[in-house]
Gaussian input, Z-matrix of N, CA and C with variables (Angstrom, degrees):
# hf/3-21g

backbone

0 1
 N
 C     1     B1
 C     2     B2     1     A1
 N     3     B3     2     A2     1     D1
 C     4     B4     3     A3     2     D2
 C     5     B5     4     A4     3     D3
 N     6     B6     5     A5     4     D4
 C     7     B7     6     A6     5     D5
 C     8     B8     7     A7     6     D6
 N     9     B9     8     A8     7     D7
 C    10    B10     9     A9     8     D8
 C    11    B11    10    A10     9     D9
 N    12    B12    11    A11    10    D10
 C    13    B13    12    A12    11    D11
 C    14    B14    13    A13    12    D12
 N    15    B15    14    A14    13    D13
 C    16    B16    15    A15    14    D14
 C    17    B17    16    A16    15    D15
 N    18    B18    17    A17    16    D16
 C    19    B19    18    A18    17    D17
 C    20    B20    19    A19    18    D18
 N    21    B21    20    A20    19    D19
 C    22    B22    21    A21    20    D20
 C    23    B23    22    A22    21    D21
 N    24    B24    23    A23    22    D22
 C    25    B25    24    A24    23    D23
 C    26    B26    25    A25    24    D24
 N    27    B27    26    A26    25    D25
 C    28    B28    27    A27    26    D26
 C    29    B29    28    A28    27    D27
 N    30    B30    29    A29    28    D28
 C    31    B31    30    A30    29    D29
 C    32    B32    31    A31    30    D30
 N    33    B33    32    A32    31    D31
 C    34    B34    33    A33    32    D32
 C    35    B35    34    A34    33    D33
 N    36    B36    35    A35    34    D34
 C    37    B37    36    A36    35    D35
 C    38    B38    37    A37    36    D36
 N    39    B39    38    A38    37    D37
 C    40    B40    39    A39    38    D38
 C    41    B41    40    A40    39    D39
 N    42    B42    41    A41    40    D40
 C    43    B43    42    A42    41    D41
 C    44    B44    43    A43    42    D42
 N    45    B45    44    A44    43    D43
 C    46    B46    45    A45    44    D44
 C    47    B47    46    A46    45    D45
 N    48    B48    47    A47    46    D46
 C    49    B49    48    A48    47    D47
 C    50    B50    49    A49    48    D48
 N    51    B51    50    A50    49    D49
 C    52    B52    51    A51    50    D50
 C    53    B53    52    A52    51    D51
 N    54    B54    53    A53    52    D52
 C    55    B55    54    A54    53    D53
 C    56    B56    55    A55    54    D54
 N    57    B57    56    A56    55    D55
 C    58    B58    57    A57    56    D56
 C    59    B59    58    A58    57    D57
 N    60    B60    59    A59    58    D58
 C    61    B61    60    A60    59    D59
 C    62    B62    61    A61    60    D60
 N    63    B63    62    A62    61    D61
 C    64    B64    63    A63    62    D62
 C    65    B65    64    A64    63    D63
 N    66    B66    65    A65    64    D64
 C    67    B67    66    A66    65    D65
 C    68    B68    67    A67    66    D66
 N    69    B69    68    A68    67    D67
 C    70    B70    69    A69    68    D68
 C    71    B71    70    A70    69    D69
 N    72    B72    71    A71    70    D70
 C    73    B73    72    A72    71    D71
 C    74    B74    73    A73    72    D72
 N    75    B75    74    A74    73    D73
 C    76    B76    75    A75    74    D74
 C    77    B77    76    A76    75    D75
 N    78    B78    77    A77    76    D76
 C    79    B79    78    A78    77    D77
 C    80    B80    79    A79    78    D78
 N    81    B81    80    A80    79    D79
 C    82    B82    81    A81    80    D80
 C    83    B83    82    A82    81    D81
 N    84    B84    83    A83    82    D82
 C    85    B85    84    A84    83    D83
 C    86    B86    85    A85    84    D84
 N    87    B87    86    A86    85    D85
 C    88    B88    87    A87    86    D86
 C    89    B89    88    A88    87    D87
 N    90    B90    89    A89    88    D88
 C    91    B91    90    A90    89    D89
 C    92    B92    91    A91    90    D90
 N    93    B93    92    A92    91    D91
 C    94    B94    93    A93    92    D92
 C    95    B95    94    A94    93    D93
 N    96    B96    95    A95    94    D94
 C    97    B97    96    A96    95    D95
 C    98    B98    97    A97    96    D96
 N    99    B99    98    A98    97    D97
 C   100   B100    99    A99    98    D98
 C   101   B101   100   A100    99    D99
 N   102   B102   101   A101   100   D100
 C   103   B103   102   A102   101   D101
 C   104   B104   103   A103   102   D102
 N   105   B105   104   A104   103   D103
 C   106   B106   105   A105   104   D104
 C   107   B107   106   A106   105   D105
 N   108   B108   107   A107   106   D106
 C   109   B109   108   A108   107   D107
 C   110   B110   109   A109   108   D108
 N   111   B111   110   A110   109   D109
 C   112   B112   111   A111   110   D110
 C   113   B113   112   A112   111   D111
 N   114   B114   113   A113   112   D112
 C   115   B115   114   A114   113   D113
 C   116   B116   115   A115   114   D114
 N   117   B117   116   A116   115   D115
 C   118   B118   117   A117   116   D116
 C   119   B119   118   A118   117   D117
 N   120   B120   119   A119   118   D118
 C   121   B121   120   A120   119   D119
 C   122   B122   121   A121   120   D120
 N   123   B123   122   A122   121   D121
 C   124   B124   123   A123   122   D122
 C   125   B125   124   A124   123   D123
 N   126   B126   125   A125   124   D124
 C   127   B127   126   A126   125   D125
 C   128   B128   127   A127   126   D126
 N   129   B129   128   A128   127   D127
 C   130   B130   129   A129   128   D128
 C   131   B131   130   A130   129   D129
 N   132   B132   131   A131   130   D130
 C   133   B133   132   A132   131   D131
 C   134   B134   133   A133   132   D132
 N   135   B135   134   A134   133   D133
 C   136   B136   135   A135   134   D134
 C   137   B137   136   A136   135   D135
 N   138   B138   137   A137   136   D136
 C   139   B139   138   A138   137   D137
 C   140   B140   139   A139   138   D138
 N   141   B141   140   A140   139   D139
 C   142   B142   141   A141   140   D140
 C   143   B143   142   A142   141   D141
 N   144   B144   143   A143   142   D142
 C   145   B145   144   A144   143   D143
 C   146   B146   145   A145   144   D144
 N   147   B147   146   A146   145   D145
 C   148   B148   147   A147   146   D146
 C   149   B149   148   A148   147   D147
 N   150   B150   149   A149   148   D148
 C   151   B151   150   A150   149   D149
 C   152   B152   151   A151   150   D150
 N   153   B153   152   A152   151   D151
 C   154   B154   153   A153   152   D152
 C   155   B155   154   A154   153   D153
 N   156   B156   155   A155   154   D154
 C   157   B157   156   A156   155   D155
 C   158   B158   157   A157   156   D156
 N   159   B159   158   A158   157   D157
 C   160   B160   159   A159   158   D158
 C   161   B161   160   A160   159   D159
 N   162   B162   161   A161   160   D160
 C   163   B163   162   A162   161   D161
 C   164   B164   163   A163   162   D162
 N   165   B165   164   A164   163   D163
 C   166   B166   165   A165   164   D164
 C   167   B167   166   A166   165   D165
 N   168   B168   167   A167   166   D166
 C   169   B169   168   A168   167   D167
 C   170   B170   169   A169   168   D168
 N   171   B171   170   A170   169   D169
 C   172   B172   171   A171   170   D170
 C   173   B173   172   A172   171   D171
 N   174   B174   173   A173   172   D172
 C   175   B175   174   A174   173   D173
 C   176   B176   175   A175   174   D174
 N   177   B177   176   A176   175   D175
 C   178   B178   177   A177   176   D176
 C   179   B179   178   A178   177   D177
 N   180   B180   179   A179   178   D178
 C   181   B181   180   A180   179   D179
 C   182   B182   181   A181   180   D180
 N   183   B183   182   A182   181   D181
 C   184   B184   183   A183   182   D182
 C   185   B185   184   A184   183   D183
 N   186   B186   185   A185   184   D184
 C   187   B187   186   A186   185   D185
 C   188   B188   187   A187   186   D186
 N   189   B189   188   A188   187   D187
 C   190   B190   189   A189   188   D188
 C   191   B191   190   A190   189   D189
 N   192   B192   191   A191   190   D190
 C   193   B193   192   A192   191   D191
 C   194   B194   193   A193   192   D192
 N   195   B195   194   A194   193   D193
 C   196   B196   195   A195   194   D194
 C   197   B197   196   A196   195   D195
 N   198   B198   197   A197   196   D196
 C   199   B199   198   A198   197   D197
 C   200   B200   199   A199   198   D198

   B1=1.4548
   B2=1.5239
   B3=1.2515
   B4=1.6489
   B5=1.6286
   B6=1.4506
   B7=1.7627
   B8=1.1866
   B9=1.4558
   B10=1.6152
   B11=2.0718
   B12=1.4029
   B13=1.0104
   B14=1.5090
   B15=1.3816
   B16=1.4989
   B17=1.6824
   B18=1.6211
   B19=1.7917
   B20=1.8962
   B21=1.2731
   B22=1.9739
   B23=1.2568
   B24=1.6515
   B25=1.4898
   B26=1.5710
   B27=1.3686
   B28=1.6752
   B29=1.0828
   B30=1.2343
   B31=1.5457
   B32=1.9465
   B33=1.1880
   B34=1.5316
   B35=1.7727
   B36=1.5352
   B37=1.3273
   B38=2.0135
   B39=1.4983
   B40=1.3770
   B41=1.7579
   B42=1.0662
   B43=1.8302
   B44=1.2835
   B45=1.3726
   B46=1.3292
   B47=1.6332
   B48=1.6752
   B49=1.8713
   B50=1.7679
   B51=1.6859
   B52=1.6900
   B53=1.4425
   B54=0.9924
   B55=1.7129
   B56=1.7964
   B57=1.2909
   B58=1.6847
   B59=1.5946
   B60=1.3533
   B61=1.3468
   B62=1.6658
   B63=1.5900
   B64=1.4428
   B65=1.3929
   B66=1.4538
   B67=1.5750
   B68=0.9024
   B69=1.8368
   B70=1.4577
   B71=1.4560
   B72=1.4174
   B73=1.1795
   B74=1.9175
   B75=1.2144
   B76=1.7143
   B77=1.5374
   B78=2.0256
   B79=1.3909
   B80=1.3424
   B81=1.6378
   B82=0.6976
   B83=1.7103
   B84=1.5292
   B85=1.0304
   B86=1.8608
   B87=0.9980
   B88=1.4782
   B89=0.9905
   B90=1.9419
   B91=1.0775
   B92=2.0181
   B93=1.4062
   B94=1.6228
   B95=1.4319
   B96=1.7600
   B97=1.5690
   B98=1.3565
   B99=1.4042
   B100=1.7750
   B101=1.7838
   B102=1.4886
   B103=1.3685
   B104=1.8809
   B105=1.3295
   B106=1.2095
   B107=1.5956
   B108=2.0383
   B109=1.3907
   B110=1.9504
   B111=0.8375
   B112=1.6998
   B113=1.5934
   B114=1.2379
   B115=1.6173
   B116=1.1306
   B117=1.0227
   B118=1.4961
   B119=1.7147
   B120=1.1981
   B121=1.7502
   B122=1.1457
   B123=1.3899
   B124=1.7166
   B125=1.5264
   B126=0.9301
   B127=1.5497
   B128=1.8644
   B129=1.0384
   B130=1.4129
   B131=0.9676
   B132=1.1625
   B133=1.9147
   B134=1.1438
   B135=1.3731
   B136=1.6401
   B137=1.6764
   B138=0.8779
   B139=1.6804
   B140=1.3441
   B141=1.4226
   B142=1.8518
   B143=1.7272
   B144=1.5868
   B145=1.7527
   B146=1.3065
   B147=1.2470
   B148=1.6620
   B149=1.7126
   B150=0.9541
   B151=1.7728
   B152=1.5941
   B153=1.4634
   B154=1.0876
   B155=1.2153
   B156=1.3737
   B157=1.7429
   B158=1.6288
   B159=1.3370
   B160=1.6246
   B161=1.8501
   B162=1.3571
   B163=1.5599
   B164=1.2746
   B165=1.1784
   B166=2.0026
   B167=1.0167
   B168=1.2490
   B169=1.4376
   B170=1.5083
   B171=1.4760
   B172=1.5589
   B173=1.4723
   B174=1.4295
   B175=1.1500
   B176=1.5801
   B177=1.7593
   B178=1.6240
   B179=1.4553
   B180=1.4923
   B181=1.5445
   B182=1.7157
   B183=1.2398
   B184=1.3205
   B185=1.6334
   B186=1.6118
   B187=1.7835
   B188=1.6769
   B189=1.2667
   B190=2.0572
   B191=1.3859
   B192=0.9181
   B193=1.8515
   B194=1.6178
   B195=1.6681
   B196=1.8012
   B197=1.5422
   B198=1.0628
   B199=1.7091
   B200=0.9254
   A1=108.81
   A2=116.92
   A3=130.89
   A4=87.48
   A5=85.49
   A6=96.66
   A7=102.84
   A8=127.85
   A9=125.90
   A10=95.17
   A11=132.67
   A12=111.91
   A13=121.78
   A14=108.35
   A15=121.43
   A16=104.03
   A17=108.56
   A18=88.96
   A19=101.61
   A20=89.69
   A21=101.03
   A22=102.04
   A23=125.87
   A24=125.76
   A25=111.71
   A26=114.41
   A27=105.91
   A28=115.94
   A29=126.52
   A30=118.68
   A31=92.38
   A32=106.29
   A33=118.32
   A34=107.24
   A35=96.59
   A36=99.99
   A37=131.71
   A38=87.37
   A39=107.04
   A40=99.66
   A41=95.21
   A42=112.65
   A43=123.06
   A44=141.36
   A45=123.23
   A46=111.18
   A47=102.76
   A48=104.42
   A49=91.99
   A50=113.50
   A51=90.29
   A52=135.17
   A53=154.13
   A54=151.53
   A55=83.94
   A56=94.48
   A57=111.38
   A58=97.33
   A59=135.10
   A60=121.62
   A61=85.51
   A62=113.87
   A63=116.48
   A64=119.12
   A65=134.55
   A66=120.62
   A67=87.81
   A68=103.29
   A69=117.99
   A70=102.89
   A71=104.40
   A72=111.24
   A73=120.17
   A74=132.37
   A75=120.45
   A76=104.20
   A77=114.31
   A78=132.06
   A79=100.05
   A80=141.91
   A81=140.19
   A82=134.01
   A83=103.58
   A84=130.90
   A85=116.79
   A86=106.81
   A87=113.30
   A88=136.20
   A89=124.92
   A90=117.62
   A91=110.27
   A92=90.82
   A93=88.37
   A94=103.36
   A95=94.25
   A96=101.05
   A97=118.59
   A98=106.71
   A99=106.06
   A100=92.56
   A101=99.70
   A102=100.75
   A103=104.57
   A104=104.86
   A105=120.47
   A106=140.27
   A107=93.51
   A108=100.06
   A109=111.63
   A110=90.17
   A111=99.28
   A112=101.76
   A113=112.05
   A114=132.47
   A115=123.70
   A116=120.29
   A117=139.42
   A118=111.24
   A119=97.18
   A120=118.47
   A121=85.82
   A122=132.67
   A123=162.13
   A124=105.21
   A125=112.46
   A126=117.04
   A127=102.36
   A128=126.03
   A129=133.43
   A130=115.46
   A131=139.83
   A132=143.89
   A133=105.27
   A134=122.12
   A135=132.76
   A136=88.66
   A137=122.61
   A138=120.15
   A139=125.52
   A140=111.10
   A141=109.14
   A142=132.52
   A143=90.39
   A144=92.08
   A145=110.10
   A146=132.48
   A147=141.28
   A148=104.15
   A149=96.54
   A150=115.53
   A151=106.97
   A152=129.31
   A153=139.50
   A154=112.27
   A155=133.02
   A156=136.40
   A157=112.93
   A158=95.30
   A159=95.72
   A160=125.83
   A161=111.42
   A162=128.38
   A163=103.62
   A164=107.10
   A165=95.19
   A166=116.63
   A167=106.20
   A168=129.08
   A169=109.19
   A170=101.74
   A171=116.68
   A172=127.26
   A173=118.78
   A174=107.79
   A175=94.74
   A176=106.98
   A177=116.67
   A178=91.09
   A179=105.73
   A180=102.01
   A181=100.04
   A182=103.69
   A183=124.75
   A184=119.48
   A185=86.18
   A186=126.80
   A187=111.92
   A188=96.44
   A189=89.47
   A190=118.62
   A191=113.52
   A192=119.75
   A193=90.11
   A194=81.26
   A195=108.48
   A196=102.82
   A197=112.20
   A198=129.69
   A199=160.03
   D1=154.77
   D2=-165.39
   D3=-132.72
   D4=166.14
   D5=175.74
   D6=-159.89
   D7=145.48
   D8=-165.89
   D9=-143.99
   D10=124.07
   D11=148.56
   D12=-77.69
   D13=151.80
   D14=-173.02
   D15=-88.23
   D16=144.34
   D17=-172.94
   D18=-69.76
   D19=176.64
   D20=176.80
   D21=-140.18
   D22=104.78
   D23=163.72
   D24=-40.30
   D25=144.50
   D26=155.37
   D27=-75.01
   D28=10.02
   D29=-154.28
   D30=-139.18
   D31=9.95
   D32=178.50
   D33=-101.78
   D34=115.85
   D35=-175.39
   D36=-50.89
   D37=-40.39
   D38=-170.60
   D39=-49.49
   D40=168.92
   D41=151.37
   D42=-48.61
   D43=158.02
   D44=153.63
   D45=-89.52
   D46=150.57
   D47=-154.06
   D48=-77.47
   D49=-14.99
   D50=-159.75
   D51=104.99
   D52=-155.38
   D53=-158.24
   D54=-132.50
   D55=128.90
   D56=-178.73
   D57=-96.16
   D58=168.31
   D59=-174.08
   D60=-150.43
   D61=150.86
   D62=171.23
   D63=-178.80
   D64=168.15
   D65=-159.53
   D66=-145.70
   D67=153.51
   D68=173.93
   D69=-104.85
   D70=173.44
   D71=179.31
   D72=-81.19
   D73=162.73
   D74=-161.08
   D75=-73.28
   D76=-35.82
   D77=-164.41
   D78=-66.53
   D79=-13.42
   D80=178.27
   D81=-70.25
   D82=-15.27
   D83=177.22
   D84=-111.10
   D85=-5.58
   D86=161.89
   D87=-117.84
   D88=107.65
   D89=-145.21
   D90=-80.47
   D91=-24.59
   D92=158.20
   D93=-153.54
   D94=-161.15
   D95=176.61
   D96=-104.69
   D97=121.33
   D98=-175.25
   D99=-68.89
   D100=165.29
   D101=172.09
   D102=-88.89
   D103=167.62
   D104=-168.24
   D105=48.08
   D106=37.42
   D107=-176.68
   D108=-79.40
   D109=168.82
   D110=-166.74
   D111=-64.26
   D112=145.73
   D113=165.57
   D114=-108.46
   D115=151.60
   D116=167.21
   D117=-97.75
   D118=147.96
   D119=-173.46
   D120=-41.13
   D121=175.88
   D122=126.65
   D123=-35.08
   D124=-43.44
   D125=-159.16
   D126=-95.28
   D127=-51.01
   D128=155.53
   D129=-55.92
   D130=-20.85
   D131=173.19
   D132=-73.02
   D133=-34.66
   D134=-153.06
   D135=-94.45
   D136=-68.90
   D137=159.38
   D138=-26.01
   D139=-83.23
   D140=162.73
   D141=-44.26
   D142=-21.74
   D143=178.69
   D144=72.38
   D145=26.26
   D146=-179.75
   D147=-167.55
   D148=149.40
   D149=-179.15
   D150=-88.10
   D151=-36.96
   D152=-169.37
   D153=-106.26
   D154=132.18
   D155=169.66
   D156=-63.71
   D157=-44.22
   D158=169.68
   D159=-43.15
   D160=-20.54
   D161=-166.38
   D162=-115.67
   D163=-14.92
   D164=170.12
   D165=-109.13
   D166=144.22
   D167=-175.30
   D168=-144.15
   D169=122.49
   D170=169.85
   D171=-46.76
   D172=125.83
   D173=-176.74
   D174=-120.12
   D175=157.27
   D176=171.39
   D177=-120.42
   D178=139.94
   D179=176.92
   D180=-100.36
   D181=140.14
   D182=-171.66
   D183=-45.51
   D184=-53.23
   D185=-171.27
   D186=-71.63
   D187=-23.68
   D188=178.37
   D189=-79.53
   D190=130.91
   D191=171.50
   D192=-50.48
   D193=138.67
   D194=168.02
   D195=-108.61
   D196=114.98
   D197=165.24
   D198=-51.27

């Protein structure tokens, strides 16, 4: 996770919004693929949606009711 404050005029009526929070993706940091990076089962790939651990990254969706 990253975090950026947003600027706030003094002269801007609103509130200030606060520390914004957000993630990049893992592929973003690898400029390629070495050979013989680690795999995941067939069956756990199909789940994660990627073959490689290095490329997944957990997502929380913002929008779903928490319980």
């Amino acid at each position: 996770m990253k975090s950026y404050s947003p600027y706030h005029s003094p002269f801007d009526p609103c509130r200030p919004i606060g520390k914004k929070f957000y993630s990049t993706p893992p592929n973003l940091y690898i400029g390629f693929q070495p050979p013989g990076m680690e795999q995941f089962d067939p069956h756990t790939a199909l789940r994660k949606g990627t073959l490689w651990p290095a490329f997944w990254d957990y997502y929380e969706n913002p929008y779903e009711a928490k319980g």
